[in-house]
VEXTIFI-401485 format. One record per residue: residue in one letter; residue number from 1; x, y, z of N, C-alpha, C, O in turn. Coordinates in nm, 2 decimals. Example, Ala and Ser with C-alpha at 12.3 -4.5 7.8 and 13.67 -1.06 7.14 Angstrom:
2
  res    n  n.east  n.north    n.up  ca.east  ca.north   ca.up  c.east  c.north    c.up  o.east  o.north    o.up
    A    1    1.32    -0.57    0.78     1.23     -0.45    0.78    1.32    -0.33    0.78    1.42    -0.33    0.85
    S    2    1.28    -0.22    0.71     1.37     -0.11    0.71    1.29     0.00    0.79    1.34     0.11    0.80
# end
This chain:
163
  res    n  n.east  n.north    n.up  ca.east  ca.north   ca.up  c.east  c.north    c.up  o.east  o.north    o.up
    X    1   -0.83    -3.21   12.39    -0.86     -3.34   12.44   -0.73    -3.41   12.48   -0.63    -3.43   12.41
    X    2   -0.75    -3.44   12.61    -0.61     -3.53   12.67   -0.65    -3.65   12.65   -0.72    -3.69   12.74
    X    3   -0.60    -3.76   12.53    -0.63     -3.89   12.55   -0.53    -4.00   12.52   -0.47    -3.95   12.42
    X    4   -0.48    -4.09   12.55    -0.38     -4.16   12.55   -0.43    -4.32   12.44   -0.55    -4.33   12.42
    X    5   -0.38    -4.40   12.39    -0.39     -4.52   12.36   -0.43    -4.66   12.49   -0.33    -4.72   12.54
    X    6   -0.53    -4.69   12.51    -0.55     -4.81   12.56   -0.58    -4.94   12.55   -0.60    -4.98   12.44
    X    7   -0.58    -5.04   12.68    -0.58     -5.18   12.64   -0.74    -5.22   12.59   -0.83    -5.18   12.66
    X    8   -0.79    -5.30   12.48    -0.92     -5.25   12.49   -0.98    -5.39   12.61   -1.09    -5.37   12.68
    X    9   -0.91    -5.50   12.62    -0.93     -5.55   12.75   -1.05    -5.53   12.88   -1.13    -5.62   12.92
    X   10   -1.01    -5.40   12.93    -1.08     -5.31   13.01   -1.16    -5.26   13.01   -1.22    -5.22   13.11
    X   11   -1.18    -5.23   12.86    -1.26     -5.11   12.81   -1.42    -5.15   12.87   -1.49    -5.09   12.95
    X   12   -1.44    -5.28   12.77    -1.61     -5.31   12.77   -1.61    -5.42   12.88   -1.51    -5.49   12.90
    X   13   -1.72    -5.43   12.94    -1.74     -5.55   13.02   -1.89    -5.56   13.02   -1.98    -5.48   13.05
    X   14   -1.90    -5.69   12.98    -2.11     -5.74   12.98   -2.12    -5.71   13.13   -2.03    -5.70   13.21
    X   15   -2.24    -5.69   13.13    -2.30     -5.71   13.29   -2.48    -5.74   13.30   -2.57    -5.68   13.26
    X   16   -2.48    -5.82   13.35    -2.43     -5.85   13.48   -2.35    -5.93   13.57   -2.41    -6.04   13.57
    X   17   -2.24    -5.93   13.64    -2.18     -6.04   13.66   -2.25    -6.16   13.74   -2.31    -6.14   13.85
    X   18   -2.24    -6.28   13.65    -2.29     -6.42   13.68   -2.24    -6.49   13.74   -2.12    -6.47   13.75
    X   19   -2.29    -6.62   13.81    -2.22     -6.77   13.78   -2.30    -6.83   13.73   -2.43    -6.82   13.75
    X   20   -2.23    -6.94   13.63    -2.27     -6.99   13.60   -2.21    -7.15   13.64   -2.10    -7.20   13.64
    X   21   -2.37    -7.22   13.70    -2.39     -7.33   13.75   -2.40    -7.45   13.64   -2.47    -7.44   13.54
    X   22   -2.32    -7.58   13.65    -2.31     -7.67   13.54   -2.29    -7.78   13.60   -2.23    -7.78   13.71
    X   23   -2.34    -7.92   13.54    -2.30     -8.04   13.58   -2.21    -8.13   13.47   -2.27    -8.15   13.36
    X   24   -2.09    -8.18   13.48    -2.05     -8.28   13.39   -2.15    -8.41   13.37   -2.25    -8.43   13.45
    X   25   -2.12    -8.49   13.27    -2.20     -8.63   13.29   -2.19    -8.72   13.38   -2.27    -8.80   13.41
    X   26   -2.03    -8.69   13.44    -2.03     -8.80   13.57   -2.07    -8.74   13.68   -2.04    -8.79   13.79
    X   27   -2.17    -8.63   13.67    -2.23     -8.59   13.78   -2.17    -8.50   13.88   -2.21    -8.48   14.00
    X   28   -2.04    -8.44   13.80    -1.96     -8.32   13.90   -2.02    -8.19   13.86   -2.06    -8.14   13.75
    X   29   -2.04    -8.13   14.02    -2.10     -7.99   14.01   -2.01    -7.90   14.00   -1.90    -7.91   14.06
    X   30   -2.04    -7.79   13.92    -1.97     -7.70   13.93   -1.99    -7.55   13.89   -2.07    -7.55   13.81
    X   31   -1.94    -7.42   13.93    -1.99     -7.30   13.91   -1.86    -7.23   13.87   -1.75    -7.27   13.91
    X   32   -1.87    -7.11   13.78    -1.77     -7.05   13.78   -1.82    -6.88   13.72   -1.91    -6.87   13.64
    X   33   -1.75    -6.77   13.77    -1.78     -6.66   13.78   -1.75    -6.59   13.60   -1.64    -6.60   13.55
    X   34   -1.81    -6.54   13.55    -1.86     -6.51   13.43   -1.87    -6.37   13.42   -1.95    -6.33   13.51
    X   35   -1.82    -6.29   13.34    -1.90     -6.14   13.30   -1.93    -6.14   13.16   -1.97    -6.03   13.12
    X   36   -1.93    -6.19   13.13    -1.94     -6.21   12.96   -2.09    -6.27   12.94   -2.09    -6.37   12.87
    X   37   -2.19    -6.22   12.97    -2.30     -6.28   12.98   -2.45    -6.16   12.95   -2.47    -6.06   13.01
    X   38   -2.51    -6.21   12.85    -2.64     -6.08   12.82   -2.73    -6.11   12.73   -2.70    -6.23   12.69
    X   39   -2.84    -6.07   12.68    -2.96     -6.13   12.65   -2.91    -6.14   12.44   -2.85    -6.05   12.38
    X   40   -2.94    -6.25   12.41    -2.94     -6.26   12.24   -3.06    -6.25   12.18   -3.08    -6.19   12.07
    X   41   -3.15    -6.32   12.25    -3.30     -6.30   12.18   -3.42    -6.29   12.23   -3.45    -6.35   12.34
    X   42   -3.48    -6.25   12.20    -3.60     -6.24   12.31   -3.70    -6.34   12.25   -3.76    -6.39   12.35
    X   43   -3.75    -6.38   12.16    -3.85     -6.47   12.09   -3.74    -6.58   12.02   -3.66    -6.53   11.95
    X   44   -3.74    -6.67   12.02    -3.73     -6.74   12.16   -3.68    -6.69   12.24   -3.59    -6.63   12.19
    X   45   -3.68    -6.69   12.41    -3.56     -6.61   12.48   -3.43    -6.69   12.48   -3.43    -6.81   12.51
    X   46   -3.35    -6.62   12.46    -3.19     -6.71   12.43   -3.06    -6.60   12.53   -3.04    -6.48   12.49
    X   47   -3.00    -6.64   12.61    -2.91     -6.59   12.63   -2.74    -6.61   12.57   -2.72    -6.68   12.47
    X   48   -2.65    -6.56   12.62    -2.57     -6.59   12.54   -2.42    -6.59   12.63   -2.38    -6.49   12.69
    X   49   -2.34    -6.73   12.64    -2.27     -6.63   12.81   -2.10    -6.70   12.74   -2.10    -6.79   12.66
    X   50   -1.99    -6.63   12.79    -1.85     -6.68   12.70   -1.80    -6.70   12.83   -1.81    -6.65   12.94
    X   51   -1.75    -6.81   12.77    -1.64     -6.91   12.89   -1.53    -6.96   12.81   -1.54    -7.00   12.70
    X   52   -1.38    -6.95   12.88    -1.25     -6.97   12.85   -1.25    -7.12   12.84   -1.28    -7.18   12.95
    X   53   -1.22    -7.21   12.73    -1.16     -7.30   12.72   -1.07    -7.35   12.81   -1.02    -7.46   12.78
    X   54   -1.04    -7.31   12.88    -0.93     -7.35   12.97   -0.97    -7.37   13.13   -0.91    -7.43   13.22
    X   55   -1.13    -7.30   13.12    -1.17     -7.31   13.25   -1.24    -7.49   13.24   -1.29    -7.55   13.14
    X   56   -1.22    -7.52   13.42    -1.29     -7.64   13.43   -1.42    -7.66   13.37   -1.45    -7.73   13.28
    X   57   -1.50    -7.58   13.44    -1.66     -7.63   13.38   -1.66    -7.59   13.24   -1.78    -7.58   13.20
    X   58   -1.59    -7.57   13.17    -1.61     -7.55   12.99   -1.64    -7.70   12.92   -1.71    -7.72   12.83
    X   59   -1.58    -7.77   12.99    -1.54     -7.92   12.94   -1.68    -7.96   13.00   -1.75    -8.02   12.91
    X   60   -1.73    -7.96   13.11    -1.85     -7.99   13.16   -1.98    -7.95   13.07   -2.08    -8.01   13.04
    X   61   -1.95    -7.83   13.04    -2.08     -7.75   13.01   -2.10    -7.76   12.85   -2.19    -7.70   12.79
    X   62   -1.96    -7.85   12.79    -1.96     -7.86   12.65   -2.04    -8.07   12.64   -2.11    -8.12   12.55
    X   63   -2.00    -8.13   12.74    -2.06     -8.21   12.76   -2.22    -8.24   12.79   -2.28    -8.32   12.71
    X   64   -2.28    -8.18   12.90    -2.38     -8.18   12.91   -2.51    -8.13   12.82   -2.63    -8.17   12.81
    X   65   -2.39    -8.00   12.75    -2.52     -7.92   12.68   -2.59    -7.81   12.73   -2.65    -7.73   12.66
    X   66   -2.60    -7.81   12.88    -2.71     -7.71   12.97   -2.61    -7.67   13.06   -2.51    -7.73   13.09
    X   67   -2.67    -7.51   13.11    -2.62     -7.44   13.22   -2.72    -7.38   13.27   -2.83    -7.35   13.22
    X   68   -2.66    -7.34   13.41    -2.75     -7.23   13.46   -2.66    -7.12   13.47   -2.54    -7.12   13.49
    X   69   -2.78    -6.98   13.43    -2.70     -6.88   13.46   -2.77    -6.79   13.61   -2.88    -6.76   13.61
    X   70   -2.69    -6.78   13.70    -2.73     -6.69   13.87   -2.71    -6.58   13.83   -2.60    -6.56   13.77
    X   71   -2.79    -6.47   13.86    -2.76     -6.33   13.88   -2.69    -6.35   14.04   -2.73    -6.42   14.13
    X   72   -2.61    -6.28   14.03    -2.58     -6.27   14.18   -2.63    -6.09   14.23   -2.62    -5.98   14.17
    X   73   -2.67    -6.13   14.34    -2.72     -5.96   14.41   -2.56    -5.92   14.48   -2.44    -5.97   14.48
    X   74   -2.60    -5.81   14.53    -2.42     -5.77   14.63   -2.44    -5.86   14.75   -2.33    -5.89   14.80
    X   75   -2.56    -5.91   14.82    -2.53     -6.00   14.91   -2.50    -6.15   14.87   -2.57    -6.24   14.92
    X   76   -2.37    -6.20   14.73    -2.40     -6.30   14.72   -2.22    -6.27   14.65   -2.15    -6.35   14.60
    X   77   -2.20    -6.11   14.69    -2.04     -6.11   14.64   -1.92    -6.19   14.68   -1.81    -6.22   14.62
    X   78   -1.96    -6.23   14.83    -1.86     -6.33   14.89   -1.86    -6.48   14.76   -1.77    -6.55   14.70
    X   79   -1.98    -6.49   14.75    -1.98     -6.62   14.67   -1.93    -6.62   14.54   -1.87    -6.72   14.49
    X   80   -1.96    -6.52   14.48    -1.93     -6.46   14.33   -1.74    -6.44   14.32   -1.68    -6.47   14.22
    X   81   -1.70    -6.40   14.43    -1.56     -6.43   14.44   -1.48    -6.53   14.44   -1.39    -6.57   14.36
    X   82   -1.53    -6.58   14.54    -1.49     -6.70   14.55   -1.47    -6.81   14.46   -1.38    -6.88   14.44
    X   83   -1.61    -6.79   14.40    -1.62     -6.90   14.26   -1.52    -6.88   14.18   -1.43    -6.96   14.15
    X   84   -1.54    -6.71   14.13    -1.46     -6.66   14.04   -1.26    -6.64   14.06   -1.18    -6.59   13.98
    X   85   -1.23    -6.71   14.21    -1.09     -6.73   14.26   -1.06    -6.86   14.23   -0.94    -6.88   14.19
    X   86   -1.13    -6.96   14.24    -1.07     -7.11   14.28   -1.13    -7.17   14.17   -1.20    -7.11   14.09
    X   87   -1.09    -7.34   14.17    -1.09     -7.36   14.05   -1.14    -7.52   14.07   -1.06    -7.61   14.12
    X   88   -1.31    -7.57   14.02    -1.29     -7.71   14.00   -1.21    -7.83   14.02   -1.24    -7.94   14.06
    X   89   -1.12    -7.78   13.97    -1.01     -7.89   13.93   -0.94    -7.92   14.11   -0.89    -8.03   14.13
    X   90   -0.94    -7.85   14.17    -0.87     -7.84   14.33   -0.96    -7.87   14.42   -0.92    -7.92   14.52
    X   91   -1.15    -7.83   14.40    -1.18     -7.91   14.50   -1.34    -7.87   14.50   -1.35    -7.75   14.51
    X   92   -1.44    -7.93   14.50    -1.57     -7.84   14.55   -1.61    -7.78   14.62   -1.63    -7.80   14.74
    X   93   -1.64    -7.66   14.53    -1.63     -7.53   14.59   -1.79    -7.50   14.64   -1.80    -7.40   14.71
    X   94   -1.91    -7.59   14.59    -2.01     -7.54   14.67   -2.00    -7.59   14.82   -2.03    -7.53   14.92
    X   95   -1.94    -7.73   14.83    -1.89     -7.76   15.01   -1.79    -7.66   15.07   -1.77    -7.65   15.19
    X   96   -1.72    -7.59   14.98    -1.62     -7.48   15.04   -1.72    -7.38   15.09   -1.74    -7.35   15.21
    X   97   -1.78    -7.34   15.00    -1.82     -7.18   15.05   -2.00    -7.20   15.08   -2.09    -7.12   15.06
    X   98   -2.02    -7.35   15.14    -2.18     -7.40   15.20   -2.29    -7.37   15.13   -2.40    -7.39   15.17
    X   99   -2.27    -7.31   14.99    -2.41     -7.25   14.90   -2.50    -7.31   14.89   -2.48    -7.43   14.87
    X  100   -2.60    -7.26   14.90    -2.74     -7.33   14.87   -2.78    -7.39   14.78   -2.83    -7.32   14.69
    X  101   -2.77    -7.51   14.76    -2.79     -7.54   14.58   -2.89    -7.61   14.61   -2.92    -7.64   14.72
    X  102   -2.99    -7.66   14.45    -3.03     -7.76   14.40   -3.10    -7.75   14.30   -3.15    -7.66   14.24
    X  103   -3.12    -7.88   14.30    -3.15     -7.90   14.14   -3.25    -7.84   14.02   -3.36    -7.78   14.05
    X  104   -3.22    -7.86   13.90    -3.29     -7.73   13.80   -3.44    -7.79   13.80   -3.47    -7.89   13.87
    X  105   -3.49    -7.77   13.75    -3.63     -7.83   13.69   -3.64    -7.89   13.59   -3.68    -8.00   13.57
    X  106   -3.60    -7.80   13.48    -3.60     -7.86   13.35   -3.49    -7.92   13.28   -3.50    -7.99   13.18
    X  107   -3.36    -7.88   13.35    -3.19     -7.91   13.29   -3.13    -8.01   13.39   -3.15    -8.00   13.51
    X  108   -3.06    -8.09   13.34    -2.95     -8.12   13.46   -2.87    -8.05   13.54   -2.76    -8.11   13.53
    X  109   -2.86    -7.98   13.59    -2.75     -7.89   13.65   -2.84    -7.83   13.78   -2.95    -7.79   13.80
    X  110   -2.70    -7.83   13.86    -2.75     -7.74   13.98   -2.77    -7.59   13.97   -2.72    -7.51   13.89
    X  111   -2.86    -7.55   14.07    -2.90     -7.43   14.11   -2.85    -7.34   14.19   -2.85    -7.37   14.30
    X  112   -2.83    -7.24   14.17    -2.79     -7.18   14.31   -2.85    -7.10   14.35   -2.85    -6.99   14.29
    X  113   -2.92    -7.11   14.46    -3.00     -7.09   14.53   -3.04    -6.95   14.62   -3.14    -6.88   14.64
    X  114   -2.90    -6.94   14.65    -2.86     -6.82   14.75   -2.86    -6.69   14.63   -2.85    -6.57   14.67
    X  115   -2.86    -6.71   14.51    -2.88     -6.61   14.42   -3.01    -6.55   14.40   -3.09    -6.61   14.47
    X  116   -3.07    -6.43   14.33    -3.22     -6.40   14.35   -3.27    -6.45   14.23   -3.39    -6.48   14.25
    X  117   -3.25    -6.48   14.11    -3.25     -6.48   13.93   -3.19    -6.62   13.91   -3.08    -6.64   13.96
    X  118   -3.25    -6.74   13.84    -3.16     -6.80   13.81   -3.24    -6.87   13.64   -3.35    -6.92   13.61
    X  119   -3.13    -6.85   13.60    -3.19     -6.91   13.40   -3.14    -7.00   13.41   -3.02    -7.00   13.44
    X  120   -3.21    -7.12   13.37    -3.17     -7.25   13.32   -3.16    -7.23   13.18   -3.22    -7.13   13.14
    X  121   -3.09    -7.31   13.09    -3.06     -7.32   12.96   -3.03    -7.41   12.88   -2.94    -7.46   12.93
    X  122   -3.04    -7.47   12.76    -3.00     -7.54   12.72   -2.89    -7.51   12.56   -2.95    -7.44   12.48
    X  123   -2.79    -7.54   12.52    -2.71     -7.51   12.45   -2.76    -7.57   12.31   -2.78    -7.69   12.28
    X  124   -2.79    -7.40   12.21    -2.82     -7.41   12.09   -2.78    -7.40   12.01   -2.82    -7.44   11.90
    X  125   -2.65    -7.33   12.02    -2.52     -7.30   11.94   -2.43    -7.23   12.02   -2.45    -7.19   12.13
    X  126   -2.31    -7.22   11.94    -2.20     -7.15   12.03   -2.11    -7.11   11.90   -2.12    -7.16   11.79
    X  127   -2.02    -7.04   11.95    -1.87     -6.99   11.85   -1.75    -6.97   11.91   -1.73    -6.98   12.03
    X  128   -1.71    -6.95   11.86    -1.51     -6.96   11.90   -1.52    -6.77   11.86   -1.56    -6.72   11.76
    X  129   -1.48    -6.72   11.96    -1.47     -6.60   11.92   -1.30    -6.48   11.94   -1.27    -6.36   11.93
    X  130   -1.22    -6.62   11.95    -1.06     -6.60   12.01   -1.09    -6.67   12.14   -1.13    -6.78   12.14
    X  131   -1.05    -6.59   12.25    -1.02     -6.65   12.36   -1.10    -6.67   12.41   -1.07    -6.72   12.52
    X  132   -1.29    -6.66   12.39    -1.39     -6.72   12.46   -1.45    -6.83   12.34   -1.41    -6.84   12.23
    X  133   -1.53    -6.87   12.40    -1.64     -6.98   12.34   -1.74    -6.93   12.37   -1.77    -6.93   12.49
    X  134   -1.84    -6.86   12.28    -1.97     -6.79   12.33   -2.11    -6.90   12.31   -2.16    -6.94   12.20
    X  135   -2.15    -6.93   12.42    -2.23     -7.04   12.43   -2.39    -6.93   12.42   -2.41    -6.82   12.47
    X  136   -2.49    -7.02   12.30    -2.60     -6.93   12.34   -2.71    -7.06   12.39   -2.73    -7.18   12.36
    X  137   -2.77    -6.98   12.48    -2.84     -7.08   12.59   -2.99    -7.08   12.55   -2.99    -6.96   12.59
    X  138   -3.09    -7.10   12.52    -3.21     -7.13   12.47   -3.33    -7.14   12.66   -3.35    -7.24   12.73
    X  139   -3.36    -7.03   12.66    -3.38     -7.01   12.78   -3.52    -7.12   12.80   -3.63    -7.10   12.73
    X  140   -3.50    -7.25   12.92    -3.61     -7.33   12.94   -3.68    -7.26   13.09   -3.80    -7.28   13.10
    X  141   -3.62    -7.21   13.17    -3.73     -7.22   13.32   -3.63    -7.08   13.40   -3.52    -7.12   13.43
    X  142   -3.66    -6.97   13.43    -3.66     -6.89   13.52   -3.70    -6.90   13.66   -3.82    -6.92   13.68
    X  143   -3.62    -6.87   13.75    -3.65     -6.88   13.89   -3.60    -6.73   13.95   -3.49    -6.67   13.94
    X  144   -3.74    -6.69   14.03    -3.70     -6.57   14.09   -3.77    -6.52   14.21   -3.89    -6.52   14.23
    X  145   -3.66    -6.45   14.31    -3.74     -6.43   14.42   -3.91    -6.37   14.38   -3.95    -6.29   14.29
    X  146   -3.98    -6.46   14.48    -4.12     -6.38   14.48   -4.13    -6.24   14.47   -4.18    -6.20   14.37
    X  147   -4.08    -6.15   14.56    -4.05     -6.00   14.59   -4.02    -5.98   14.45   -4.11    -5.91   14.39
    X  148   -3.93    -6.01   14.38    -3.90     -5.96   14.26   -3.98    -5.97   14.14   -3.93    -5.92   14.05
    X  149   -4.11    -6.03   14.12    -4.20     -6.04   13.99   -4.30    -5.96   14.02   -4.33    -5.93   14.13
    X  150   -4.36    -5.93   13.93    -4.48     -5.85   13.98   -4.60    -5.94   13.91   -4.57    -6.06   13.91
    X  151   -4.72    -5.90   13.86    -4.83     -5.97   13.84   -4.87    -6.03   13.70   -4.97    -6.10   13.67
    X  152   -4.75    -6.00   13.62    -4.74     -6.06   13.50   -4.62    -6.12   13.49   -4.60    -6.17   13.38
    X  153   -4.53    -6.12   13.56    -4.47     -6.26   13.62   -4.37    -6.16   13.51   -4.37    -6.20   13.40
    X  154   -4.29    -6.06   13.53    -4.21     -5.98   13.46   -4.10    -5.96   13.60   -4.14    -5.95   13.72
    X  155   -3.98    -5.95   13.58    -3.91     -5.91   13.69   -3.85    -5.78   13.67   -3.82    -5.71   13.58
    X  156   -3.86    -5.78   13.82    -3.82     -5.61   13.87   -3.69    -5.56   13.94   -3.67    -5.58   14.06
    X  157   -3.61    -5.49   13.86    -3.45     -5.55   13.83   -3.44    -5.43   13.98   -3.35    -5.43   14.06
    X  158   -3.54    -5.34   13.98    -3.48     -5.20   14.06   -3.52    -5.25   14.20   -3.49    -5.17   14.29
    X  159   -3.59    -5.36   14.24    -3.60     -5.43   14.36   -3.50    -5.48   14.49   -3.49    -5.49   14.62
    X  160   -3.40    -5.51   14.33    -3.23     -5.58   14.43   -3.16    -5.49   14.34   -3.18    -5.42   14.24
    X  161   -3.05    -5.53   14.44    -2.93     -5.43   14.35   -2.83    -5.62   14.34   -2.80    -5.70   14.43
    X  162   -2.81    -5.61   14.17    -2.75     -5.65   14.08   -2.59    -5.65   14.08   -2.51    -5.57   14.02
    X  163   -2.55    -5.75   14.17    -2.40     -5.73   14.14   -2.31    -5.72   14.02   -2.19    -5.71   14.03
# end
């Protein structure tokens, strides 16, 4: 066996890579690119997604209480970058990169649109886990392409390919 010591850093990564969509109380939009993100419960459905304290919408999304989480497809990697490059704090980035947004149904927060999957959520607990804050989201309203559900309204992941 040839094996070396590594960083474990690298090792694991959740997937699927997200954004997650959030509004502060003064009504600033904002998204920011996520891999830390995967299912906690299924009865109730609860997601569960970690975000850096240090990032802008952390402060937002500790405020409001609610997010959305976007699956992004590969036709949505330009946007998934982008989010996941720039930063709130410098400038709005859905007028940067023209995304389709709007509004949730059941949460405050914007949507994004141009994604195929989108979980609204509302925050039911969370923990300090070192360098993330793992927010778990209490899943209120699913949005998803038509093409993608079938007849019992279950979605069909092998339909798109899942950035």
């Amino acid at each position: 066996m040839n094996k070396i010591s590594a960083n474990f850093k690298s090792c694991l990564h959740p997937k699927p890579n997200v954004l997650i969509s959030c509004r502060g109380k003064s009504g600033e939009d904002n998204a920011l690119a996520v891999a830390y993100c995967g299912n906690c419960s299924y009865d109730p459905p609860m997601v569960m997604v970690g975000i850096v304290p240090s990032r802008y919408s952390y402060h937002l999304i500790k405020e409001s209480n609610c997010f959305v989480v976007n699956l992004c497809a590969k036709e949505n990697k330009e946007l998934f970058d982008y989010m996941g490059s720039h930063s709130g704090r410098d400038e709005n980035k859905f007028k940067a990169t023209g995304a389709a947004v709007r509004e949730a149904i059941k949460i405050n927060a914007p949507v994004l649109d141009d994604c195929p999957i989108n979980i609204e959520c509302t925050i039911v607990d969370s923990i300090m886990t070192g360098s993330h804050e793992m927010f778990v989201g209490k899943v209120e309203y699913v949005h998803a392409k038509k093409d993608l559900v079938n007849e019992d309204k279950d979605i069909l992941f092998g339909l798109t390919d899942i950035l």
